[in-house]
N, C-alpha and C positions, 0 to 999 in steps of 0.2 A: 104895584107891579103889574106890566102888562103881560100877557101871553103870549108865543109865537109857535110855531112853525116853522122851523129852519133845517134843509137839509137832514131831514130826519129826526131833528131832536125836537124836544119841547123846550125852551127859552124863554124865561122867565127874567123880566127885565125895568129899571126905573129908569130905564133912560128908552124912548120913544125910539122904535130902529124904524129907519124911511125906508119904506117900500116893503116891510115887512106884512106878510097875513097876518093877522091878529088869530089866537085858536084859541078857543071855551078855556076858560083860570078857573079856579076853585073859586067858593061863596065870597070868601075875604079878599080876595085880590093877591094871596101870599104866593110865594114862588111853586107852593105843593111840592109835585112829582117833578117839577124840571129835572133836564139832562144837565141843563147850562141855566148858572144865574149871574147874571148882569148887573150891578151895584154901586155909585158911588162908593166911595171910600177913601181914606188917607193910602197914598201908592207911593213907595222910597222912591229916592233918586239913585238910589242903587244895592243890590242884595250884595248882603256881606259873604264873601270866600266865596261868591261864582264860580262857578266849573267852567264858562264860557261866555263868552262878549263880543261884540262886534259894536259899529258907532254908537248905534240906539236902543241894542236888547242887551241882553243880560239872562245869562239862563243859571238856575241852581235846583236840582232833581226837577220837581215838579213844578217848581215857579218860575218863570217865565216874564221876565219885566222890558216891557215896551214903550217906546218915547216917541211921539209923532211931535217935533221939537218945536214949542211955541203952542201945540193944540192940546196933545192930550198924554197922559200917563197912563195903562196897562198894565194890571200885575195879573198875570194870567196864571193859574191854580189846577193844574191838571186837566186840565179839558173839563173843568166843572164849573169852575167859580171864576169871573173875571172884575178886579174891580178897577173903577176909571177915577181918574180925580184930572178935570180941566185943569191950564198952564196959560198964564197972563191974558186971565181974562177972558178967553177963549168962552163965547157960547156953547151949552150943550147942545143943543142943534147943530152947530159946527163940528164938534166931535165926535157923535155920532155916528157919520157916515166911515169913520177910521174905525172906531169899536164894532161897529156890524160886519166892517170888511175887513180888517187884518184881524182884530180881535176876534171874531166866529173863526176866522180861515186857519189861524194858528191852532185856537185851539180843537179845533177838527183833527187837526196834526196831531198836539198832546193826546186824544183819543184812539192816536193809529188808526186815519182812515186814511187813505187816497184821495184828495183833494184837486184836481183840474181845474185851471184857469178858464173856463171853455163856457160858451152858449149852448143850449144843447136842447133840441124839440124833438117830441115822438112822431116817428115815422113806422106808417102798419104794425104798431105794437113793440117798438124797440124805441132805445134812445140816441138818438144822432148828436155826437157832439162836435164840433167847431172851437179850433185853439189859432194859435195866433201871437204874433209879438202884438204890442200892446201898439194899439193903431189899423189890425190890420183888418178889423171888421166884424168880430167876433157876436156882437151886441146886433151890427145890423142882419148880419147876416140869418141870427135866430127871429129877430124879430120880422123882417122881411116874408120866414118858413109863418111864423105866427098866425102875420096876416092872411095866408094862401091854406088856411085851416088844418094848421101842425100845431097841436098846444104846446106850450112855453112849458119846458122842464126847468131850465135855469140859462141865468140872462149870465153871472159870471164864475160863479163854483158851483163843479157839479164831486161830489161825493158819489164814492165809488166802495162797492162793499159785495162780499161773495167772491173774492176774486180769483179764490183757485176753485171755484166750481163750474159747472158745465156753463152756466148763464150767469154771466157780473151782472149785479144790480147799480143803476145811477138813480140816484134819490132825488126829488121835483126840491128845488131849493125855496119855494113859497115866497119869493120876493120880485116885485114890478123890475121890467124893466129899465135899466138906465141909458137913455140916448141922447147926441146931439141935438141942438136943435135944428141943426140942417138935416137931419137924419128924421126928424120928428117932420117935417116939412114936407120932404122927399116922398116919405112912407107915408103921408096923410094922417099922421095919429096923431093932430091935436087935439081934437075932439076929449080924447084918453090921456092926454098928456097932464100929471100932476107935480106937485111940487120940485123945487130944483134940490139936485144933488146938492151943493151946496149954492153959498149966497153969490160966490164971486166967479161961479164960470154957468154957460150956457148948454147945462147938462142935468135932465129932469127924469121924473119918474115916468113911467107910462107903462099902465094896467094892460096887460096882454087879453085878446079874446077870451081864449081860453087856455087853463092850465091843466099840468098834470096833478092830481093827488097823491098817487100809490108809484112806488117805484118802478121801476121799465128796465128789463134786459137791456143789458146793451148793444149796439146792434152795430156802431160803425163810429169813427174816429176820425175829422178830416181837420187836418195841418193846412192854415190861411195863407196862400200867397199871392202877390201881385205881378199880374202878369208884366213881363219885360214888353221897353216899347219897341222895339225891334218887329217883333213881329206882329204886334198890332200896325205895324207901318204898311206890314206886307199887306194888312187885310183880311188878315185872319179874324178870330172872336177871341182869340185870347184866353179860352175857355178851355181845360184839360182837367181830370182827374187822372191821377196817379197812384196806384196800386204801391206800398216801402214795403221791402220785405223786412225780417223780424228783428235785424239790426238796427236797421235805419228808424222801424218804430218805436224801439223802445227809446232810441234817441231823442227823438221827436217827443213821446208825451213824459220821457223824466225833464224834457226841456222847458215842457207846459204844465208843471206840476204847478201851484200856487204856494210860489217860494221856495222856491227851489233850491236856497241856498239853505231856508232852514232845513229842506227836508235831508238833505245830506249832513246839516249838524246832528238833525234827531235821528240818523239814522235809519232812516226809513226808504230807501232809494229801491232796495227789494219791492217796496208796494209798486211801484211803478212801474218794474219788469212784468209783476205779474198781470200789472192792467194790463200793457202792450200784449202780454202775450191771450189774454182773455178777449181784447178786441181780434186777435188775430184768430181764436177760434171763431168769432162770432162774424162778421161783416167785412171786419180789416180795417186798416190806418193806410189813410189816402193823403198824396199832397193837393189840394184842390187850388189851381192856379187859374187867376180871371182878373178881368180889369177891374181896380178900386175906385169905381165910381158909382152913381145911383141907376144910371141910364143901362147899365148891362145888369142891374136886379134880375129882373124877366128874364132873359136868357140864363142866366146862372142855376135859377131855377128849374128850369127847364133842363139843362142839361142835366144837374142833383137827380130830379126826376126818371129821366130817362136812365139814367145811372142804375138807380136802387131797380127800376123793371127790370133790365136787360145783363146786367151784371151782379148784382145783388139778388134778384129774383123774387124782389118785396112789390107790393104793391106800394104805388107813388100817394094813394089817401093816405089824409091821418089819422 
């Protein structure tokens, strides 16, 4: 069994998670005190009398069975226990990357937290995070902040906890980055670039400067978008932030929740009003609209920057 650090918990695991911290195990190597343990094991092809189903899960009270079809099997146990059993053939290094990421992310869910699809680096002592349809820059955009000396809280789930108190906590998710490798290029981080996501695409690890350890207020919320070419025609930068007020945010981060479709079978759609409304005591939920390319990084920043002085009233270090 190895040890982790994950979004708060301790994870206790025999299957190797990529990109993961490794944190102090007991003398034996055995699971100890984990929150979460991670296991081979024989997994159904299906729970008998389910309550709920959809193509590939299967839900019955606390169990939770997941099918990544051809890779891997999932029977998830209350936000405690997860066990995996590969499907034709499939390497455990191939299945992996599905167990650390739907498998943590769900059972995050089973544990009622608030879960976000989001990148998220500290800025003057809060947590800035970055959401996003998938594509829209979420990864470079944290890692980009990384470079420019904002430690990495979390490259894609950020956990969110305290949330009807003065100050929501986002927990540092303790896993490397995952970038392209034109992203890896672009951002000069081969130097740090390690192993690939998986075997068959051009998407690898990469160790951030520097991380957070201890949880961070959170401090502000910004929805990815790509600026329209219209007005990049005209000659503008393309560059806006945008203030949503508290309809429009909660729209936004129950839209960016991590599975969102489970979170409305579990029930938990409440967590996510109260984030929006916890960002909106704190910083606010912004649309940050700019060109999706590498060459307006610098500006972006710059603008974020000026942002958090002028409007925010935070200092732009990290």
């Amino acid at each position: 069994m190895a040890n982790y650090l994950i979004s708060g918990l301790r994870v206790a695991s025999d299957l190797a998670l990529p990109g993961a911290i490794h944190a102090a195990g007991s003398a034996d190597g055995s699971a100890g005190r984990a929150d979460l343990v991670i296991a081979a094991g024989p997994v159904p092809d299906s729970l008998a009398d389910a309550e709920q189903s959809g193509p590939n899960w299967q839900l019955q009270g606390e169990r939770f069975l997941l099918r990544v079809p051809g890779v891997v099997r999932m029977l998830l146990d209350g936000g405690r226990h997860i066990a995996w059993q590969c499907e034709s053939g499939t390497a455990p290094e191939d299945a992996a990357i599905f167990v650390a990421a739907s498998g943590i992310g769900l059972s995050l869910h089973q544990r009622g937290c608030a879960v976000l699809h989001a990148g998220a680096v500290a800025v003057d002592g809060r947590a800035v995070l970055f959401c996003g349809q998938s594509g829209a820059g979420k990864s470079t955009m944290a890692a980009a902040l990384a470079e420019r000396g904002h430690r990495l809280l979390a490259d894609d789930q950020c956990v969110l906890s305290d949330l009807q108190s003065p100050a929501v906590l986002v927990h540092p998710d303790g896993r490397a980055m995952k970038l392209w490798q034109q992203a890896i290029d672009r951002l000069d981080l081969a130097p740090r670039s390690g192993a690939a996501v998986r075997s068959q695409i051009r998407k690898f690890y990469v160790e951030p400067q520097a991380a957070a350890a201890a949880p961070l207020p959170l401090g502000a919320i910004y929805v990815l978008q790509e600026a329209r070419t219209p007005e990049l025609a005209r000659g503008g930068s393309g560059i806006s932030v945008e203030r949503l007020n508290l309809a429009d945010a909660a729209l936004e981060v129950g839209r960016n929740a991590y599975r969102p479709a489970m979170v409305r079978r579990l029930g938990q759609a409440g967590l996510y009003l109260q984030a929006a409304a916890g960002a909106a005591r704190a910083g606010g939920v912004y649309r940050l609209i700019r060109p999706l390319n590498y060459d307006a990084i610098d500006a972006v920043v710059a603008a974020l920057r000026a942002h958090w002085r002028d409007d925010c009233g935070w200092s732009s270090a990290a």
